[in-house]
C-alpha positions in Angstrom: 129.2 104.3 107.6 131.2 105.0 110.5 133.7 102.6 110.0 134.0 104.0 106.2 134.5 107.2 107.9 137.3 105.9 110.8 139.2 104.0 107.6 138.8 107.5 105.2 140.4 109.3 108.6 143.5 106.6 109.3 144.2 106.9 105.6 144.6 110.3 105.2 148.1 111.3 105.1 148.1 114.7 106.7 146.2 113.0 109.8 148.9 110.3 110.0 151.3 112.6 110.1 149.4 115.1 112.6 149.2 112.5 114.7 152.6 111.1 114.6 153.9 114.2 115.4 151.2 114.8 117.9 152.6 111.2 119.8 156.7 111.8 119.9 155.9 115.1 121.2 153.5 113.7 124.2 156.1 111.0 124.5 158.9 113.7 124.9 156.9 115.4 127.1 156.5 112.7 129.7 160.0 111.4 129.6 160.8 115.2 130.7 158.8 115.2 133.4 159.7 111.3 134.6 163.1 112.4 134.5 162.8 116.0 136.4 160.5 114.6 138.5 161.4 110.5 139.4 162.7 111.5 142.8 158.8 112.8 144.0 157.7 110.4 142.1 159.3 107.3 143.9 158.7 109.6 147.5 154.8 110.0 146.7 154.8 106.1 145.6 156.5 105.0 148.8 153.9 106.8 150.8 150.8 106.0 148.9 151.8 102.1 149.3 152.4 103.0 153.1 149.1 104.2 153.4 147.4 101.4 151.7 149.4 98.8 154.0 148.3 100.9 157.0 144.2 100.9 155.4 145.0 96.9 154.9 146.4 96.4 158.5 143.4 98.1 160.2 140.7 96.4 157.8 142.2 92.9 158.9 142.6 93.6 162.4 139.3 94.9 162.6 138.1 91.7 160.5 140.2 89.4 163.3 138.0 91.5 166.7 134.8 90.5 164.6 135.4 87.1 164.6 135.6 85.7 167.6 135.5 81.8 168.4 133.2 80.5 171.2 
């Protein structure tokens, strides 16, 4: 039944359409905003991988202290 119902959905015109309509406007929306806003973007990136590297760095030299050799 449900897959009778997804199939009736997907070929009903009016939904196709709704739903075309519905994606090129989300897909407008975000090329807006990646293009007003690439500059934080690429900023926030840069220091979100900084931090990570940092978190990374500190795991592994902690991991190195724990591990000594007799």
């Amino acid at each position: 039944m449900d897959l009778d119902w997804v199939l009736g959905v997907v070929a009903d015109g009016p939904t196709k359409t709704f739903a075309f309509r519905r994606l090129k406007y989300l897909t407008s929306k975000w090329n807006m905003y990646s293009l007003l806003n690439e500059n934080q973007e690429l900023a926030d990136m840069k220091v979100c991988l900084m931090d990570w590297f940092a978190l990374l760095g500190a795991y592994l030299v902690g991991k190195e202290r724990t591990t000594q050799v007799s």
